[in-house]
C-alpha positions as a Markdown table, in Angstrom:
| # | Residue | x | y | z |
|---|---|---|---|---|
| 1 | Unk | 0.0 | 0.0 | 0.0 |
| 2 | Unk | 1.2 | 3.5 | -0.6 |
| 3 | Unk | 2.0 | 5.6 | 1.7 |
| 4 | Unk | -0.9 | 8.5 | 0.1 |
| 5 | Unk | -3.2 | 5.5 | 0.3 |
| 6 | Unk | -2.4 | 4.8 | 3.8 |
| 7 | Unk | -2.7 | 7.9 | 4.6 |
| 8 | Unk | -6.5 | 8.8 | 3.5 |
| 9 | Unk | -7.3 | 5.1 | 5.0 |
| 10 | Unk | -5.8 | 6.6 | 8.3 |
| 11 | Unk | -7.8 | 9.6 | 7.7 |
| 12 | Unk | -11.3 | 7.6 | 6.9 |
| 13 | Unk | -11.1 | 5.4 | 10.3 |
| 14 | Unk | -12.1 | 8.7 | 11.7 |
| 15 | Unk | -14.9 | 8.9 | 10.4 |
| 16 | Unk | -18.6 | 8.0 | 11.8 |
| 17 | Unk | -19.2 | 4.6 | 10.3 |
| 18 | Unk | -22.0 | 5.5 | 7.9 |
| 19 | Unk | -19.4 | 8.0 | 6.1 |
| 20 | Unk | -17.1 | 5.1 | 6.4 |
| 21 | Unk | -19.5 | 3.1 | 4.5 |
| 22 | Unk | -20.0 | 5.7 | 2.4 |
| 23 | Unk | -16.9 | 5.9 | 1.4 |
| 24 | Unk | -15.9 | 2.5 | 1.0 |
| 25 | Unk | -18.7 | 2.4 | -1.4 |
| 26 | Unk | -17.6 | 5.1 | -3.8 |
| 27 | Unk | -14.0 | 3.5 | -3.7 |
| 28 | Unk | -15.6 | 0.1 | -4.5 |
| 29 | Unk | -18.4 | 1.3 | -7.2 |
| 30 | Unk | -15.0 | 3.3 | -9.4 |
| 31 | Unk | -12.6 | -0.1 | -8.6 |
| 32 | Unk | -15.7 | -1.7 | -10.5 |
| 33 | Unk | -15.9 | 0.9 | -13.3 |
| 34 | Unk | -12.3 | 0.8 | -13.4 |
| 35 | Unk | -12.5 | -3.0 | -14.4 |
| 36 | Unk | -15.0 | -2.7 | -16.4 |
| 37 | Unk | -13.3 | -0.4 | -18.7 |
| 38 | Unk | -10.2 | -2.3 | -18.7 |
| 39 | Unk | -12.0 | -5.4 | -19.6 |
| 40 | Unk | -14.0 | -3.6 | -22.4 |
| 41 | Unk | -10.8 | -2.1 | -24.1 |
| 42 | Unk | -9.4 | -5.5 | -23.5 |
| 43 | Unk | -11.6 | -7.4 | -25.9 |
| 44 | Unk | -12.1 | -4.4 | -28.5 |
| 45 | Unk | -7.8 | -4.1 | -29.1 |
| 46 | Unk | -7.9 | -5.9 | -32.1 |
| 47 | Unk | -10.6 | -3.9 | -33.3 |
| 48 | Unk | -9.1 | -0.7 | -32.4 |
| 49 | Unk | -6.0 | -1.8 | -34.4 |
| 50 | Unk | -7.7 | -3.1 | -37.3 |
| 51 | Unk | -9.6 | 1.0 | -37.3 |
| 52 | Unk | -6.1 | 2.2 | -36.9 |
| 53 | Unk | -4.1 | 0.2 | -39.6 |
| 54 | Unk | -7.1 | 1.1 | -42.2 |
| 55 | Unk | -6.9 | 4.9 | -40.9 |
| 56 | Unk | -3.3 | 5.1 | -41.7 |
| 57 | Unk | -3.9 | 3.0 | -45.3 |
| 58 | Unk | -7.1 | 5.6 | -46.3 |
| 59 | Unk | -4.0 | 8.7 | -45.4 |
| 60 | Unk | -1.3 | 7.3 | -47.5 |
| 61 | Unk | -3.6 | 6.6 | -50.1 |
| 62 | Unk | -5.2 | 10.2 | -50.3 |
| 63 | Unk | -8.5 | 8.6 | -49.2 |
| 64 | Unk | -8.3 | 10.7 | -46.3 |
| 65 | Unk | -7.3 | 13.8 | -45.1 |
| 66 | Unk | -5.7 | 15.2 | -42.0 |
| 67 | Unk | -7.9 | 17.1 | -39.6 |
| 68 | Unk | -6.3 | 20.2 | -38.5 |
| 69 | Unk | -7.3 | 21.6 | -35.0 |
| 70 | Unk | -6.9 | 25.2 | -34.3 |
């Protein structure tokens, strides 16, 4: 464990337990979303390679254009 992580832990256990609970919650609920994400970009790589690869074919080919952002 980190010592930042350690430290809001620390911090937490003085808490009433309902904001405890609370929190513990909200850290659980984004560990979830977190894996969630991971495991959706997991399966979608080859995909997202596959986009890229024909992307970069359509520019060399003059198919497509570069977007320039101001």
């Amino acid at each position: 464990m980190t010592m930042l992580l350690e430290k809001a832990f620390t911090e937490a256990q003085k808490l009433e337990a309902h904001d405890q609970d609370v929190l513990a919650s909200i850290i659980m609920e984004e560990m979830l979303a977190e894996r969630k994400w991971d495991d959706a970009f997991a399966l979608t790589q080859n995909q997202l390679e596959t986009l890229a690869d024909e992307a970069i074919a359509e520019l060399k080919s003059g198919k497509a254009k570069p977007l320039h952002f101001n």
